[in-house]
C-alpha positions as CSV (number, residue, x, y, z in Angstrom):
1,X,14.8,-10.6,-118.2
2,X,18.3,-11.4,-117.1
3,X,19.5,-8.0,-118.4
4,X,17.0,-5.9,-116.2
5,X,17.9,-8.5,-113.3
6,X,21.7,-7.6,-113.4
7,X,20.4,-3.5,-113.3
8,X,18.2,-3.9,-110.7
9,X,20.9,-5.3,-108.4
10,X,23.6,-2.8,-109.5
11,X,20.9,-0.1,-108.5
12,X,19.9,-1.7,-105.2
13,X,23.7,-2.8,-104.5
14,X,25.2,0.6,-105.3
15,X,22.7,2.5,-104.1
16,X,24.6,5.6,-101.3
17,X,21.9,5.6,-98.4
18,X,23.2,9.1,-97.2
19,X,22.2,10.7,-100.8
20,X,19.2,12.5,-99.0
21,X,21.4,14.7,-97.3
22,X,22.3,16.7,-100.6
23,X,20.3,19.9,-100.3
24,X,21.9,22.1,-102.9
25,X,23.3,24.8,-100.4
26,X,25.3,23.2,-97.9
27,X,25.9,19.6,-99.5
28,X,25.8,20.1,-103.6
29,X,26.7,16.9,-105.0
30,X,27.7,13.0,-103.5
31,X,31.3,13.9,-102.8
32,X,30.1,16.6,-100.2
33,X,28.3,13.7,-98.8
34,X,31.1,11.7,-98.7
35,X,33.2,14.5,-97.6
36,X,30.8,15.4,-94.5
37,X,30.1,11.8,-93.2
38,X,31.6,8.8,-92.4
39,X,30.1,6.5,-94.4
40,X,30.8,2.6,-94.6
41,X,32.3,2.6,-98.1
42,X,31.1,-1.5,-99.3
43,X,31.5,-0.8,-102.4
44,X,34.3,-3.3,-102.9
45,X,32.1,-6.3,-101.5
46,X,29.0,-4.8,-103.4
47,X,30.8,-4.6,-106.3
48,X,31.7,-8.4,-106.3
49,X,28.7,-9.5,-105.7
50,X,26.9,-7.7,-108.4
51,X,29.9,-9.5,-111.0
52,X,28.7,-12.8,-111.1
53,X,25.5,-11.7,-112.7
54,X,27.7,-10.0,-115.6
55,X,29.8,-13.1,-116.0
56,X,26.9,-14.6,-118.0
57,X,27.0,-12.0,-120.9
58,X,30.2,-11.9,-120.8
59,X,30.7,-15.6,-121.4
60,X,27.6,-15.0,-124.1
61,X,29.2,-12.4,-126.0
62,X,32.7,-14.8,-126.1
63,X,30.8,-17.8,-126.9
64,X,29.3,-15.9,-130.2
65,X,32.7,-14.6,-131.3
66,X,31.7,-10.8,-130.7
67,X,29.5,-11.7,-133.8
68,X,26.3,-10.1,-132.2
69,X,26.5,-6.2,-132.7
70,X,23.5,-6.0,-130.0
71,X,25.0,-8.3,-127.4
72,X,28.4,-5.9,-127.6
73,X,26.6,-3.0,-127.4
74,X,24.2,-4.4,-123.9
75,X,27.2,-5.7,-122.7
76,X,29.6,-2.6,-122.9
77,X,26.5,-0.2,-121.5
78,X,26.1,-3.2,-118.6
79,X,30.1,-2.9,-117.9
80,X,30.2,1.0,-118.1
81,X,27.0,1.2,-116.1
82,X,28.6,-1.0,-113.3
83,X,31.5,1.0,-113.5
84,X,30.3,4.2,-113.5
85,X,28.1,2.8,-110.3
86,X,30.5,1.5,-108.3
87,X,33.5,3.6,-109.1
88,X,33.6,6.3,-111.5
89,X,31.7,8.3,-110.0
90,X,33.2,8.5,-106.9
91,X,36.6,8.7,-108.9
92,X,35.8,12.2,-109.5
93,X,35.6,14.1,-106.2
């Protein structure tokens, strides 16, 4: 529950409201988008918001020495999701 919680507001929080615009002539991908309007980039105040609700299994993981091959796993796809979300793929244009 808490899991699907934390990727819900990663989607909603990260979520690039000018994404419509990509047509596949003119705009192709999200950094045409970025490249062709100003957009408010709050990805730095979206991304810290959306931390505190990875702290949790973070502290969870810690707590059970790393001993929990399932908790690693959800929380290294939680970590490179957020990542990926808020950063890397913007990283890339």
């Amino acid at each position: 529950m808490k899991y699907s919680v934390c990727l819900l507001s990663i989607l909603v929080l990260s979520y690039v409201d000018k994404k419509d615009f990509i047509d596949g002539d003119e705009v192709k991908d999200i950094c045409d988008v970025r490249r062709m309007s100003a957009i408010d980039d709050t990805r730095d105040v979206t991304a810290s918001l959306t931390m505190p609700f990875i702290l949790p299994f973070i502290y969870l993981v810690v707590r059970r020495k790393l001993r929990s091959s399932t908790l690693n796993v959800a929380l290294f796809l939680l970590i490179a999701f957020w990542l990926w979300r808020f950063f890397i793929r913007f990283a890339m244009c």
